[in-house]
N, C-alpha and C positions, 0 to 999 in steps of 0.2 A: 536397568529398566529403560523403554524406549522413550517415557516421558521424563527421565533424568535427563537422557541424551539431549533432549529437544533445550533440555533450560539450559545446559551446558554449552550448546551452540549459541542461545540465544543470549549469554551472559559473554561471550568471546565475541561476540558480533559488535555490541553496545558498548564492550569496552575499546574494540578497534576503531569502530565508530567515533567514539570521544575522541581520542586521539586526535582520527582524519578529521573533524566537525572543528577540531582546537585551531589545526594547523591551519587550516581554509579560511576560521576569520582573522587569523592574523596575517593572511597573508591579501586580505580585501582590503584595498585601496581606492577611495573615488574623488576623483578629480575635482581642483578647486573648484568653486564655482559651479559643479553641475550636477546639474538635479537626478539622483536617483530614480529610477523606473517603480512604479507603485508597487509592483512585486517583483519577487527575485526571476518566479519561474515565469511559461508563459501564460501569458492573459488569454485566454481561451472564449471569456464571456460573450454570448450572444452569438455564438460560433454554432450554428446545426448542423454542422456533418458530423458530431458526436452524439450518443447518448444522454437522451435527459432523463431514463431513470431506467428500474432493473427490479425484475423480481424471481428472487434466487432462493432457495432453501438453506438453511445453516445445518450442522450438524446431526439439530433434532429431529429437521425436517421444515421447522419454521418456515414460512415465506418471508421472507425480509425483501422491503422495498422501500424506498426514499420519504415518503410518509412517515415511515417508523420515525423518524430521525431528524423532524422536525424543528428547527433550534439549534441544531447544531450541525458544526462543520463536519461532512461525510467525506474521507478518502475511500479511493476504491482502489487496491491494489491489485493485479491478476500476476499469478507467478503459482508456486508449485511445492511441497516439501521437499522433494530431494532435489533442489536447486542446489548446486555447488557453491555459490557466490553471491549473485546479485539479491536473490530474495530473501537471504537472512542477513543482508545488512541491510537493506531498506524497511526493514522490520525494525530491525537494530535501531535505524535514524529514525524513525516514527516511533518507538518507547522513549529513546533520549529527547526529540523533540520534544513529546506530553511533560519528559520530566522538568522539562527546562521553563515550562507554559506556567507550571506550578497547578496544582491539584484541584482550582477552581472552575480554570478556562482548559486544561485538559477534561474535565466532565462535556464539556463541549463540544467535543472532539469523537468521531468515532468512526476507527481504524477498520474498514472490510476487505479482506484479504478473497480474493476469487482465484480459486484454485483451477490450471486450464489441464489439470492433469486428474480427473476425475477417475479413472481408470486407477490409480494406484492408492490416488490422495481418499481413503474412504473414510464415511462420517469420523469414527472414532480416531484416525490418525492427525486430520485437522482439529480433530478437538483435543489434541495432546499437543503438537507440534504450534499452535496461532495464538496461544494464550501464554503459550511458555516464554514469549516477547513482552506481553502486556495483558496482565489478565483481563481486559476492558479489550480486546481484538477480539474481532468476529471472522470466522471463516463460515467461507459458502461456495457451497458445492452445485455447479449445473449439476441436473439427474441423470442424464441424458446428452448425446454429439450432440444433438440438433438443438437443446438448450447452452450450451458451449458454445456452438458457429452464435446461435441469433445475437447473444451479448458480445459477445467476439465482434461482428459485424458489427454493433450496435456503436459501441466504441472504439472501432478501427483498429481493434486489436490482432496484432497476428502471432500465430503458435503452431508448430510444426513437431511432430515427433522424430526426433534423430535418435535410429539404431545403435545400441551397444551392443557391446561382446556376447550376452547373453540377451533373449525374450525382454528381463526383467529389469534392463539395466540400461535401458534407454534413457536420453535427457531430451526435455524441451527448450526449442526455439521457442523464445516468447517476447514478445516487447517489452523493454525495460522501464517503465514509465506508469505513473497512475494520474488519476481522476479526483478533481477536489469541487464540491459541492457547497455552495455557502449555506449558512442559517436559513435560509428560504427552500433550498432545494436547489438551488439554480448551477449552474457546472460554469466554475470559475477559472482552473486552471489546469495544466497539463503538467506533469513533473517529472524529469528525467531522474531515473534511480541514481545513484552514487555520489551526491552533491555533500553529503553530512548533514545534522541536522540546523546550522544555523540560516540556511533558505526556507524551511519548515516550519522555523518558528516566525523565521519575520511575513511570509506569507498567510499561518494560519493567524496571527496576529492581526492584521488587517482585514481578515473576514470575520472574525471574532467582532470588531470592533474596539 
């Protein structure tokens, strides 16, 4: 079954994850004497040529917008289901991150997955494939291109369709990176996908409080 599939990737992802997430903190070193930078990723705060907020449909159809989500830290991720790589380990580091937050300050937390591949990615396939990482992720679907370009543009995001072999077998160009929102609403930080999860935890840690 296709939603077997989707848990089986997302259980090989979290486990290679661990792994990479193991190796990286012990391989972080910081210099005597000097002061670590208040986040790992970058500090983005007060920055407007991004995005300060979005309103996107889920699965059901909901609108989901940064209101919702009130209290808590909001990721925004944009990537695709049939990504080969980047998108189901960044998945992967975003369930191992909540699990490492521990089950109080991950309720805190809330993973939205923005899919720029609308065309394939339809309701019921995100809602098989976004949950099978952490059943608390939300995927949201633009309706529509011209709902795609606006948030696209909104947060500087770029996505391009590259042709395969067949019509159906094409992958997306997409930026590898997401959007983190603190408890207020306010958009704190910018994050390059494939770091593992211990930049995740020590940054959603300091917007947690």
């Amino acid at each position: 079954m296709l939603k077997n599939r989707f848990a089986r990737v997302a259980r090989a992802a979290v486990m290679a994850c661990a792994l990479g997430g193991a190796l990286g903190a012990t391989l972080m070193v910081t210099g005597c004497g000097q002061q670590p930078p208040a986040f790992s990723n970058l500090d983005i705060t007060g920055n407007t040529q991004f995005g300060s907020d979005f309103a996107l449909p889920d699965t059901s159809g909901k609108v989901h917008t940064l209101a919702d989500y009130k209290g808590k830290v909001v990721v925004l991720f944009f990537g695709y289901t049939h990504c080969p790589d980047v998108c189901p380990t960044t998945m992967a580091e975003l369930s191992q991150a909540l699990q490492q937050l521990g089950p109080e300050d991950a309720k805190r937390v809330q993973v939205l997955f923005v899919t720029v591949d609308p065309e394939r990615d339809t309701p019921q396939l995100l809602a098989q494939y976004v949950p099978a990482f952490n059943p608390g992720f939300v995927g949201l679907r633009p309706e529509n291109d011209a709902q795609l370009a606006k948030i696209a543009k909104d947060f500087r995001v770029y996505y391009a369709k590259v042709p395969g072999k067949t019509p159906d077998s094409y992958t997306m160009d997409h930026t590898a990176a997401s959007y983190v929102f603190d408890t207020d609403g306010k958009l704190r930080l910018f994050v390059r996908d494939g770091q593992g999860a211990t930049p995740w935890v020590h940054d959603i840690k300091l917007l947690l409080g």
